[in-house]
N, C-alpha and C positions, 0 to 999 in steps of 0.2 A: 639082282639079288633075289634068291628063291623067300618064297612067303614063311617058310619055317626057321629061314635066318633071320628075319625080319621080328619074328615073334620071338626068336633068343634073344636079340640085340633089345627089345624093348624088353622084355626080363629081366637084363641083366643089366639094365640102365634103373629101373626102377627098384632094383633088389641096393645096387649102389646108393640112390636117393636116402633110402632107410636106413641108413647105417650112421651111426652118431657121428655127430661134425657134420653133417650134411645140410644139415637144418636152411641153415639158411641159402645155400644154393637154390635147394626145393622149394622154398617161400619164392625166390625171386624167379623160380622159372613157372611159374604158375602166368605170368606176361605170357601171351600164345609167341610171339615174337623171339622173344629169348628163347622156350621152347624146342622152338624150331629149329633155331639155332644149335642148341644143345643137343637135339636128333641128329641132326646134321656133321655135328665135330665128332658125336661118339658114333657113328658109322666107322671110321676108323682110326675109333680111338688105340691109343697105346698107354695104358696105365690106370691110374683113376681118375674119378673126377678132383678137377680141383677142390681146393679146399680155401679159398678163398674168391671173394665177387672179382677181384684182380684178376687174378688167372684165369679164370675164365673168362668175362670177356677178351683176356688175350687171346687166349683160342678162339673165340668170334670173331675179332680183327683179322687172327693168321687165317680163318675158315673163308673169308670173304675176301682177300685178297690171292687165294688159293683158289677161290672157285670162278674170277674175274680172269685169272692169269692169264686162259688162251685168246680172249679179247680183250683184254687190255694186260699186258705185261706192263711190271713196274717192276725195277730196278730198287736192290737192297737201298742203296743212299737216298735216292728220290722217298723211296716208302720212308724212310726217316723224316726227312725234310717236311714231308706232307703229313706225316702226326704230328712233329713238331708244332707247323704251322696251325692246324688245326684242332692243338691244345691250346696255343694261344687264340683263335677266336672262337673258341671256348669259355676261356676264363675272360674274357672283355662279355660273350652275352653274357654269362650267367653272372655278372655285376652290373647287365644294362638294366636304368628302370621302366625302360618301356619292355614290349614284349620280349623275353628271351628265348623265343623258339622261331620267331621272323627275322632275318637277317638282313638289312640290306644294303644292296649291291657295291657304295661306295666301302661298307665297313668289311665286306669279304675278300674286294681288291685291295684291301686295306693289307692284309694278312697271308693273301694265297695269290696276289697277282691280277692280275688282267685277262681275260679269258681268253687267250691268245691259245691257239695251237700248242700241247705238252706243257701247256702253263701249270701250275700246283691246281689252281681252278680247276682250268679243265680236265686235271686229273680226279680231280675231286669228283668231280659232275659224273665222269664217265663210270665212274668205281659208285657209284649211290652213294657215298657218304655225304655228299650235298644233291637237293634236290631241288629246282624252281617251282615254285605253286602261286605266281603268281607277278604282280608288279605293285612296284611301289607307290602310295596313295600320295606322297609329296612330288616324288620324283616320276611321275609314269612311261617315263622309258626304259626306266631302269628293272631288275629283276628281282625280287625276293626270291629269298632261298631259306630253306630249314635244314637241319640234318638229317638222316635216316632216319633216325627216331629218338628220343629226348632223353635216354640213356647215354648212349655214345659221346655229344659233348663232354658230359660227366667221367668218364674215362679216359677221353683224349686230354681236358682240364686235369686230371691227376699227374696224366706224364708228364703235362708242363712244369709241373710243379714242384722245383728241386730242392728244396728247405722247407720246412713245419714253420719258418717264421714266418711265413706268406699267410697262412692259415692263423696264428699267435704270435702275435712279434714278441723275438725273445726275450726285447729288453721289456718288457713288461713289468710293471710291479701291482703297485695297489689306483693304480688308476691307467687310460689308456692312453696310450703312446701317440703323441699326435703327427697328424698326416697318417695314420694306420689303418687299414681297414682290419674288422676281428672277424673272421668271416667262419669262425668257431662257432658263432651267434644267427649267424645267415642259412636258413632254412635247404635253399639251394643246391647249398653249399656243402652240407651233410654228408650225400654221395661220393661226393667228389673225397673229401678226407678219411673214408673209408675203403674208397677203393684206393688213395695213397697208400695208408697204414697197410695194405694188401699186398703192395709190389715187393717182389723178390728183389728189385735194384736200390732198394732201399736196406742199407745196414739196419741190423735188429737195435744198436746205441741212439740209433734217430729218433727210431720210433718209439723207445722207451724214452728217452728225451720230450717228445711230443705229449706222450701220456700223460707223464710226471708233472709237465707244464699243465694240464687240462686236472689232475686232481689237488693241483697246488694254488689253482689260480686265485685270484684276489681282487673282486671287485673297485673294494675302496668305498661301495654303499653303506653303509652302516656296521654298529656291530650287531656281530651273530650268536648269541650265547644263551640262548633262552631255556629255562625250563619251566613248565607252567603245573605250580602246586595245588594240592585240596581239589584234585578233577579223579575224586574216586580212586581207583585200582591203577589210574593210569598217570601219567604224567607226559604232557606235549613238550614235544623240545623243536627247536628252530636254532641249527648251527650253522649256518652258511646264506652266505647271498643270494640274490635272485642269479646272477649272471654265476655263480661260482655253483650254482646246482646245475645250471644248464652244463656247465663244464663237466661236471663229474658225470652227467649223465651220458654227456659225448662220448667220453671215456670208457663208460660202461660198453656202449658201444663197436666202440673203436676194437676193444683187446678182443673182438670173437672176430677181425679180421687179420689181430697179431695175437695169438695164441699162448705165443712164446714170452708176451710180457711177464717178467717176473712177478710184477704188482695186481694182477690178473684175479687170484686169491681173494684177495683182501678188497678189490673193487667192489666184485660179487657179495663179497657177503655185508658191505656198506650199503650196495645199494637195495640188496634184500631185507636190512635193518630197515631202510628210509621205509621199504613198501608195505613191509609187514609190522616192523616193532622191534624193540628187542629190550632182554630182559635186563635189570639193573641187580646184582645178585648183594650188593650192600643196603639198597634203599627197599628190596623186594617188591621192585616195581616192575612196570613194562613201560618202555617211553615208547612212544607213539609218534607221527609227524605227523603237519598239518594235513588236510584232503588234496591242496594242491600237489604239493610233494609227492603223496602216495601214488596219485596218478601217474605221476610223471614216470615214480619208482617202475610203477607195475608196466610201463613202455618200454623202458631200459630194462628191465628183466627179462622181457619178452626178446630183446633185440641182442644180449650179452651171452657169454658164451654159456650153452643150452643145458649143458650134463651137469657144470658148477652150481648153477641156481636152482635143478631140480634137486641137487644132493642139498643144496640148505636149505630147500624149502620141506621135501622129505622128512629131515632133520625138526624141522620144528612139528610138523605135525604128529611127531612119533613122541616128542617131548613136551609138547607146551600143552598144558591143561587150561589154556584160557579162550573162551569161545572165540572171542572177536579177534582175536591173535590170528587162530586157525581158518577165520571164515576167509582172514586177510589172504594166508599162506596158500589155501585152498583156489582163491579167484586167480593166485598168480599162475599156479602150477596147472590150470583150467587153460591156460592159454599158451604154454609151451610145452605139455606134458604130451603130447598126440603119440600114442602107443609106447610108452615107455612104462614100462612093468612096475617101477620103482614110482613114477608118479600116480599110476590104477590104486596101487595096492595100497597107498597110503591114502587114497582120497575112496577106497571102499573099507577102511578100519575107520574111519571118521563115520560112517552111515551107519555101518552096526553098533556105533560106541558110544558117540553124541546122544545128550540127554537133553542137549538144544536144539530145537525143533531148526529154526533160522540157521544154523550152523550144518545139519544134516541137509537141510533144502541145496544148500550153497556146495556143498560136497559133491551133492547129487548132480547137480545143473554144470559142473567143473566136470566131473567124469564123460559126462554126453559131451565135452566137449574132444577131450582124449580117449576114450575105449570105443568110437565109433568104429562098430563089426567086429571088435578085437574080442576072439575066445574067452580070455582070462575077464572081462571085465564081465561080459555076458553070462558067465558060471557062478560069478561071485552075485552080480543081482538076483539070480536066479536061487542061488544057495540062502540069500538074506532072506528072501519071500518064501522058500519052505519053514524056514526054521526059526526064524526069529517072530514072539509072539505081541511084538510092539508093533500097533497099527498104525502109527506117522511113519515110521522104518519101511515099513512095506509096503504104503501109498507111495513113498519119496524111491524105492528100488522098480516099484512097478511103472512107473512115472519117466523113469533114465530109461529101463527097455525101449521104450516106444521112440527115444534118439538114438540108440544105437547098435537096435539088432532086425535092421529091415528085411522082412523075409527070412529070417531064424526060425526052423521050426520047433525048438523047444521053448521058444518064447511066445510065441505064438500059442502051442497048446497051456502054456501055464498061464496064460492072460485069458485064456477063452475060461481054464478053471476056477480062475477066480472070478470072472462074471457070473460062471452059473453058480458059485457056493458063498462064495463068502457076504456073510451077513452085513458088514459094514462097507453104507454105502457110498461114501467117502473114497475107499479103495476099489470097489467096484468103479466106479469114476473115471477115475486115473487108469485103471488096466482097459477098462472101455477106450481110451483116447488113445491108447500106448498102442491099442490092437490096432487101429483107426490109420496110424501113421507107420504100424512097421508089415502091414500085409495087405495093400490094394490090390484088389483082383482077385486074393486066395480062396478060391469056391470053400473052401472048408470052415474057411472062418465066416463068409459070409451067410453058408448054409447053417452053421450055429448059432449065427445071430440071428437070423429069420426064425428058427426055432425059440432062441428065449425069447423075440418079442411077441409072438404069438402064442405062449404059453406060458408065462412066468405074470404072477397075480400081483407082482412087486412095481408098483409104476415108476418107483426109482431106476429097478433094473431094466427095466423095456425102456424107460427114457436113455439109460447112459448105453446099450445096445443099438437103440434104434441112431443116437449120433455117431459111434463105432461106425455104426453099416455105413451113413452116407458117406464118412472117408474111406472105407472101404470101395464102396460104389461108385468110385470114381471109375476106374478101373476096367467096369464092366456093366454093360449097357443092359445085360439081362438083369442085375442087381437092383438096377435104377425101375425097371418096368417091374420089380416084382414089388419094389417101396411103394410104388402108384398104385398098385393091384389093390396092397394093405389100406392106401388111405384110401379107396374109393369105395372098396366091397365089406372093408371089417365092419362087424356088427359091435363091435367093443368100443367104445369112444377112446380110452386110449390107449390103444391101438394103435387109431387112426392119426391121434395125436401127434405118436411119438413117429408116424411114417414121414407126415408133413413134417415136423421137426429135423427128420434125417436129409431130405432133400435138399435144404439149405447148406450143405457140405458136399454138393455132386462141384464138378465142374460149373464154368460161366457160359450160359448160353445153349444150357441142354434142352432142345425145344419140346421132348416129350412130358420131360417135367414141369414146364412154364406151363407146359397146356392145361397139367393134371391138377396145378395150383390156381389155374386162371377158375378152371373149371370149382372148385371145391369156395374160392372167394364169389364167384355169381353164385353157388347153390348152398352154400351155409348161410342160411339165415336165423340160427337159433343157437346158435354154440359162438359166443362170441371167441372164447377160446384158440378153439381152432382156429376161427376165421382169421384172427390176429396173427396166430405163429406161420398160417399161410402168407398172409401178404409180408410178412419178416422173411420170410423164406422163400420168396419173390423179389423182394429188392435186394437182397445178393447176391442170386441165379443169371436174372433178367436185366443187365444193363444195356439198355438203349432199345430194350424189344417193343415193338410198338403193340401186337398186344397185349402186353401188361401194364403199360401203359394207361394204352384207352379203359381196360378195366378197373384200373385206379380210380381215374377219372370219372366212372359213371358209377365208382362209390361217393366218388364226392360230391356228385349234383344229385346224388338220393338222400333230400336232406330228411327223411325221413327214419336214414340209418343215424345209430348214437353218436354223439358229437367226439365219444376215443375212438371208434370206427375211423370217422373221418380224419382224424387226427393222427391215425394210423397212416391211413392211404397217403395224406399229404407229407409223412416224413419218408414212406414211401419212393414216392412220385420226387423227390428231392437226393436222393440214393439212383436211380434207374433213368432219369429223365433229361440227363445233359443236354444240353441244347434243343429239346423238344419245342417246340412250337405250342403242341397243344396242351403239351405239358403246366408252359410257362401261362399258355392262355387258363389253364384250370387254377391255378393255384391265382391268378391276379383275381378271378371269379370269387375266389374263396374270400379273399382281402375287402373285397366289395362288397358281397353278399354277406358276410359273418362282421355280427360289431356286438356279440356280447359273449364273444370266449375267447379270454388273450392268449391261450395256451393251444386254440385253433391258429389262430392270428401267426403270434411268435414262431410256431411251428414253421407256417405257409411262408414268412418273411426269410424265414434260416434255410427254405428249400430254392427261394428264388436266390437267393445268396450265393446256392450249390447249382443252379443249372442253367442260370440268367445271363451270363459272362456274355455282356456285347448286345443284349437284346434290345433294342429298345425301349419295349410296353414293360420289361422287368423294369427297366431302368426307372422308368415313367412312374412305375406304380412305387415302387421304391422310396422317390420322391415327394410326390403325394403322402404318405406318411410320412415322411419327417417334417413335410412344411404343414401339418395338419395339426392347430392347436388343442382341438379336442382329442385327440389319439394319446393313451397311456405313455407315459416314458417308458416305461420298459421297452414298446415297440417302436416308439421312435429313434431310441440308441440302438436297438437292435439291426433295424432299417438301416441305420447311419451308419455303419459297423459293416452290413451286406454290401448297400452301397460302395464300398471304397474297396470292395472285393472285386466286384464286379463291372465297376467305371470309375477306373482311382482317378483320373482326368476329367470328372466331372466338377468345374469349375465353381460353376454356376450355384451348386449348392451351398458354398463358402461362408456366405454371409448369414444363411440361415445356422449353420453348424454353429459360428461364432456365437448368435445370440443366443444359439440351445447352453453352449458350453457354458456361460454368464449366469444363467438361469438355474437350472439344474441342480437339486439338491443332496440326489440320493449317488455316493460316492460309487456303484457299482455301474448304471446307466453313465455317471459322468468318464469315466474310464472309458466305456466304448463309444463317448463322442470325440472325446480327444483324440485316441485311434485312431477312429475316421478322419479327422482334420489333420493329425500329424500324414495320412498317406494320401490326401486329396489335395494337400496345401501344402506339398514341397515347395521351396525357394519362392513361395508367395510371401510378398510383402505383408501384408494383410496380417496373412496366418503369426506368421513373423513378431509384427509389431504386438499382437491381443496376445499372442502366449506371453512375450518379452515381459508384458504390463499384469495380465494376472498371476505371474509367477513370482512375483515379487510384491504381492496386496496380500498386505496379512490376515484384512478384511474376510479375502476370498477362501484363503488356505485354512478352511476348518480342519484339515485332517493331512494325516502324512502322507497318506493316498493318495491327496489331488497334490502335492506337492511331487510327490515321485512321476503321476503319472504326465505332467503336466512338462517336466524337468526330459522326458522321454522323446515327448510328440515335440518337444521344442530342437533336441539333438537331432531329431529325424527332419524335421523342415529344415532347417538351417546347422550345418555341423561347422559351421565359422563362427558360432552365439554362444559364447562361456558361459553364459547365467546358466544354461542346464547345466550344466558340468557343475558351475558353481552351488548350485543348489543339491548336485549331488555329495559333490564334500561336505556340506555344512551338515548333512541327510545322517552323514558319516560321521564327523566330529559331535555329532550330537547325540550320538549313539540313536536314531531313529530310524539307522535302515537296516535292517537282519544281512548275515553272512550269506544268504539266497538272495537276495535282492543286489548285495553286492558283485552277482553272477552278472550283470549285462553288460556282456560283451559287447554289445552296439550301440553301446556310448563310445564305445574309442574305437572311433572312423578314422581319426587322423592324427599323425605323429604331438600336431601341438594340441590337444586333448590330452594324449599322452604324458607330455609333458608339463600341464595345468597339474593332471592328478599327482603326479609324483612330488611334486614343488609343494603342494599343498595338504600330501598326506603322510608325507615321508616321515615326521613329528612322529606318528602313533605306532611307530615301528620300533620302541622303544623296551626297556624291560620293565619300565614303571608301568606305560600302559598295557604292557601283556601282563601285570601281575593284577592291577586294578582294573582294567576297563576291556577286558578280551574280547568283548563283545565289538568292539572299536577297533584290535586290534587284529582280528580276522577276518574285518569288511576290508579295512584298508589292506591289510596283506594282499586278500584275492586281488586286487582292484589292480596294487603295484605289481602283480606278478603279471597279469593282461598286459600290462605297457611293458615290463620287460619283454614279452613277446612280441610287443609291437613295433621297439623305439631300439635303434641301433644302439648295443653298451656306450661308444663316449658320447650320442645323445643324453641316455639317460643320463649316466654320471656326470655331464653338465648340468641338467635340469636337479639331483640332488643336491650337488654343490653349490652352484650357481644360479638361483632358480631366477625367473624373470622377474617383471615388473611384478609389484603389489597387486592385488587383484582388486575386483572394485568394491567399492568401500560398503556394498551393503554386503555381501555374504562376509565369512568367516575366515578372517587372515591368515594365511598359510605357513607362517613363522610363529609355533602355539608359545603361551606365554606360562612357564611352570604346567607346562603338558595338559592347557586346558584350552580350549578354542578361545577367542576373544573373536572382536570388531574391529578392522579395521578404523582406524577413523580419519574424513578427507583431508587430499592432498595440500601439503602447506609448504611453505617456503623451506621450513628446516626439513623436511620430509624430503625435497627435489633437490637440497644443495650441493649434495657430490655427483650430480649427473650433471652433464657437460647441456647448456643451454645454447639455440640457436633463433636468432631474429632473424624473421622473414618479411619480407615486405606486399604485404596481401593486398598491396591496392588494385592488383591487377585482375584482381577475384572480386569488386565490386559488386560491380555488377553482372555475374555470370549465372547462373542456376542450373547449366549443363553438368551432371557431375561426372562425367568421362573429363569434361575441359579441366573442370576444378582438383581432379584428380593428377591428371596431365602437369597443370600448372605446379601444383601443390609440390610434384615429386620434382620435378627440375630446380625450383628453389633449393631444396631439399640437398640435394644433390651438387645443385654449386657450391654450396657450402661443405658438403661432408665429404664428395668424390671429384675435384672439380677436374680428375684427369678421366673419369671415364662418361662414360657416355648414360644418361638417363634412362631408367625402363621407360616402357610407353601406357603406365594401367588402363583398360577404358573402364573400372567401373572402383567404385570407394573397398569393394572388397580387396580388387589387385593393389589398390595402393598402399592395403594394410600389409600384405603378405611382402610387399618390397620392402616396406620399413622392417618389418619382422628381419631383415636381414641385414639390418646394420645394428649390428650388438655390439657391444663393449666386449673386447678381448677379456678371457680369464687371466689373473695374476698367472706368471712363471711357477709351476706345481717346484714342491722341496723336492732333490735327490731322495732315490729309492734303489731297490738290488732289485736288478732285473731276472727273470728265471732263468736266463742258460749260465 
């Protein structure tokens, strides 16, 4: 093919790309892989591009069995037989829970045969759609396999897939269908039910049938009716489930791969309510949803069909006069707006309009994200900055150039005008950074800024110039040697200032620079000033150089130089000095030689922290201060904190940690010992048992702090140890953990965490406590919405319904009494008498103290009694024997009839 067809054909693939409805093809071919693909099918294409992820990987599939054809020919039926089969070991990985991109060898003959001669296998093999990389670690004869690439499962998984009740069983009502998988809920699984909703061999009844099921669904968690009064101008409302917003969010989803859904309309402008608000025209309010929601909103906006949600998001910013409404509308249409004229234009009326500073910022930072290079967006900043006489307006217009008119020459010369005139320098600022990033290399601009900084008597403007230049100076190597010239020869102090300031914006590693900065740190001895913003402007040029370094270095044995000098050098020397030797060797000098400046110390401690990883004399000295009784606490948490950075396996310190943690008064040092001990003291006993016992001394627990952070380091040693968890609920029910705090994620490692919180917080999800205790009722939301992301739906909706055992009797019982926490109180005869009781006979555990045997024994008793037709697990340690019992639960009562959705 001639080079000038070559450059039509990509023209006119890319001219297709841009044309609405396209959107999401273009997101997904951004994969260099698809890509390629895609170059590949439209060489000779005939039509457009599809318009859905379906169809086109069908043409990947037809592309790659078309381009195999003259070595390996396959036959129309066989090619059936072999996607058939190879949706099915599709949908078996992508529900395996070990790896699902490892295949191995018995579960692919499982599916495609033997790899005999014209086997499916071997057809498979010779065609790439399976590939060996390897053998299997149980079986090492055997061969792992993977697919071509971790898409295609995903496609081949749809074909297989001839009913929506595979993905939501139909008969579904307000709880799950048992024996069901919901795989609406499975991450995985997402691709796959959109590239279904995609296929032409699916009637258009089905897939409205499937929609209609995902915006109608019904958890059966709670009810959902909330509106939350006397919160200002606004009003919170919460209508739906955890698992019935994931649904509708599917849904959102789903219809920009079925177009044609009737309910398509009304999804979008639901789900743009959820992200943005929307107005109450009886109450004159705006209801608002929680932060989780919103976010979720603002994903399925992003991901539902593109022209609907820009027309309603559009729509509000043309209409709504409420800042926080519009800052919402603004971030959404920031992220699906990219060159659409209808989203520019209303997110640059927001800039010239807004009277809210935060609201015009948010406009601004939304348009850089859509008008990148695009004419109309660049005429209109450009038009705000002549004319309009409000200077936020014209920082915030000058501010968007610099994202999105790189190399523009009329942006360019308006940003150079506003450095040399305008008086405020605030805006001078911002047009300095905008220059900085949209003209690297342009002599014109760089030759103008060499001129204001050597002429302009404003040390604002020659400061926000001289940082212009160094991004500039990237660029251009003669730029760089003329900023050296200014700091070495000007006779103006700053001058020289602002040239050394520029250098720290060149490139990593520019050696004529490091020299010119080594140079001016040995020969300033009287301007502390400069000497300061040089070696700043050295530790982020200079990583790993070793002259810079050793000049560090031989600030720091002049103890003759001022102790912020040295204190310089040494955060320095902790920036530049990874793995240095002599690095690590200076800064241990400093720890030894300096014992009356903690703010020398602290420094020197937080640099070995940064360059120390594996050394040993770091590690040593480390040490030494934390087992050192005379050393300040601050430096010794500090130390202890480096330490676990830097040799999280250092055992040995343990015992001293523990009796720092005991001791220890001041709540901010105690936080970064526990730290240290929750990552040096995973699955230690030790660690284990002293957290177990101070987190539950009320002696100890002066403060909410050491309660939170103690409830932390205990889920990170041990995530089989309820007390943290427990002491998070109680954190909760007691209204003394904030809706931020309620944010950690990394308490729930594991499904039965998951289902602790639910069982135990489900209570505050109520309308009493959203009207009276929101503060309670927004920790625990965030908290249950995590385990809905974590815990399969009829997981959770057992753990609602059904929740387990009582918990233990000192935290906060999970069943609230008139929606207020209580105490459990211990276990008694009338407490245990509807669970089923079993006698064992433990004489055979006398005299044992092995607790693999006692485990062993324990569960075979166990077991004759409860399963006496199957066969015993075999735990070797008290945790496996918890996790076995964990699995003989009481069946839930028979659920009442319900109307299934089809």
């Amino acid at each position: 093919m001639a080079a000038g067809e070559d450059v039509q054909l990509a023209e006119s693939l890319w001219s297709e790309l841009q044309e609405s409805g396209k959107e999401r093809i273009k997101d997904l071919c951004r994969n260099p892989l698809r890509l390629t693909l895609l170059c590949a099918t439209w060489t000779g294409k005939k039509g457009n591009l599809p318009d859905t992820t379906a169809k086109l990987y069908e043409k990947f599939v037809d592309y790659i069995y078309k381009w195999k054809k003259k070595e390996f020919p396959v036959k129309s039926e066989k090619r059936k037989q072999l996607n058939a089969a190879l949706g099915e070991l599709a949908k078996v990985s992508l529900d395996g829970e070990r790896s699902r991109f490892r295949l191995s060898h018995r579960l692919v003959c499982e599916y495609l045969g033997e790899p005999d001669e014209d086997s499916l296998l071997d057809t498979a093999l010779k065609l790439g759609w399976l590939n060996e990389v390897g053998v299997d670690a149980d079986e090492p004869e055997d061969p792992v396999y993977v697919f071509y690439h971790a898409t295609f499962p995903e496609y081949f998984a749809a074909l297989a897939v001839e009913d929506w009740d595979y993905f939501l069983p139909k008969d579904h009502c307000d709880r799950p269908v048992e024996g069901k998988r919901y795989h609406i809920f499975e991450p995985q699984w997402k691709q796959v039910i959109l590239l279904w909703l995609g296929r032409e061999d699916v009637g258009d009844e089905e897939k409205e049938g499937f929609i209609r099921g995902l915006i109608e669904f019904k958890d059966g968690c709670g009810e959902w009716n909330f509106e939350k009064v006397d919160r200002g101008f606004y009003e919170e409302k919460v209508d739906r489930g955890f698992y019935e917003e994931k649904a509708y969010f599917l849904a959102a989803a789903g219809i920009n791969e079925f177009k044609a859904c009737s309910l398509a309309t009304d999804i979008v402008q639901q789900v743009v309510k959820c992200g943005c608000g929307e107005f109450d025209i009886q109450k004159q309010k705006w209801t608002i949803f929680p932060n989780l929601i919103q976010e979720w909103a603002r994903k399925a906006i992003s991901e539902t069909i593109r022209w609907l949600a820009i027309s309603e998001l559009s729509a509000i910013l043309e209409n709504c006069l409420d800042e926080d409404i519009m800052d919402e509308a603004a971030l959404s249409l920031g992220a699906i707006g990219q060159g659409n004229p209808d989203a520019i234009a209303g997110l640059l009326q927001i800039i010239r309009t807004t009277e809210d500073g935060l609201t015009g910022w948010l406009a601004a930072e939304n348009l850089e994200k859509i008008g990148q290079g695009n004419p109309d967006a660049i005429a209109g900043l450009l038009q705000i900055i002549r004319t309009t006489e409000d200077d936020d307006t014209r920082m915030k217009a000058a501010e968007s150039l610099g994202k999105i008119a790189p190399g523009n020459p009329d942006a360019i010369a308006e940003l150079l005008q506003i450095i040399r005139t305008t008086e405020n320098k605030y805006i001078r600022m911002k047009a300095a950074e905008s220059l900085g990033k949209i003209a690297p290399g342009n002599p014109d601009a760089i030759a103008e800024l060499l001129e204001v900084i050597r002429t302009t008597e404003d040390d604002d403007t020659r400061e926000d110039a001289a940082k212009s230049m160094g991004k500039i100076a990237q660029g251009n190597p003669d730029a760089i040697i003329t900023l050296v010239e200014l700091m070495e020869t000007s006779k103006n102090e700053s001058t020289r200032s602002s040239a050394v300031y520029a250098l720290r914006y060149i490139p990593q590693g520019n050696l004529v620079a490091i020299a010119a900065l080594i140079r001016v740190i040995n020969n300033t001895k009287n301007n502390e000033h400069i000497w300061r913003r040089a070696v700043f402007s050295l530790s982020t040029i200079a990583q790993g150089n070793r002259d810079a370094i050793a000049a560090l270095i031989r600030v720091l044995e002049n103890t003759d130089n001022d102790e912020n000098i040295r204190g310089s050098a040494v955060e320095a020397l902790g920036e530049i000095g990874q793995g240095n030797f002599d690095a690590i060797a200076a800064l241990i000098r400093v720890l030894e030689n300096t014992d009356n400046d903690e703010n020398i110390r602290g420094s020197a401690v937080e640099a070995l922290g940064e360059i120390g990883q594996g050394n040993s004399n770091a590690i040593m000295s480390l040490v030494k201060i934390i087992e050192n009784k005379a050393e300040h606490e601050n430096i010794r948490s500090h130390a202890a904190k480096d330490l676990a950075r830097i040799d999280a396996k250092n055992y040995k310190i343990i015992p001293t940690l523990i009796s720092l943690v005991k001791t220890f008064r001041h709540d901010f040092y105690f936080g970064r010992l526990v730290y240290a001990l929750g990552i040096i003291g995973k699955d230690n006993r030790q660690v284990i048992k002293i957290l177990s016992e101070l987190i539950t001394n009320d002696n100890f627990l002066v403060s909410r702090t050491r309660q939170f952070v103690l409830a932390l380091a205990l889920n990170k040693v041990d995530s089989e140890n309820f007390q943290a968890i427990d002491v998070f609920i109680n954190l909760i029910n007691t209204e003394r953990l904030t809706y931020g705090q309620a944010k950690v994620r990394g308490m729930l490692t594991t499904p039965k965490q998951s289902v602790r919180f639910v069982s135990a917080l489900k209570h505050n999800l109520s309308d009493e406590v959203y009207q009276n205790n929101f503060k309670r009722f927004e920790a625990s939301y965030e908290v249950l919405w995590n385990c809905a992301e974590n815990l399969p739906y009829p997981e959770f909706y057992q753990a609602w319904h059904h929740p387990p055992t009582t918990p233990h009797p000192e935290v906060t019982e999970q069943t609230p009494h008139s929606g207020e926490p209580s105490f459990a109180s211990p276990l008694t005869w009338e407490s245990l008498q509807h669970l089923p009781l079993y006698c064992l006979n433990a004489d055979l555990l006398a005299n044992e103290t092995r607790e693999g045997e006692i485990a062993l024994t324990v569960i075979e008793l166990i077991w004759e009694i409860t399963c006496p037709d199957e066969d015993p697990p075999e735990p070797a340690t008290p945790a496996e024997l918890r996790r076995h019992l964990k699995s003989l639960k009481r069946a839930p009562p028979p659920p009442p009839p319900c109307h299934p959705l089809r």
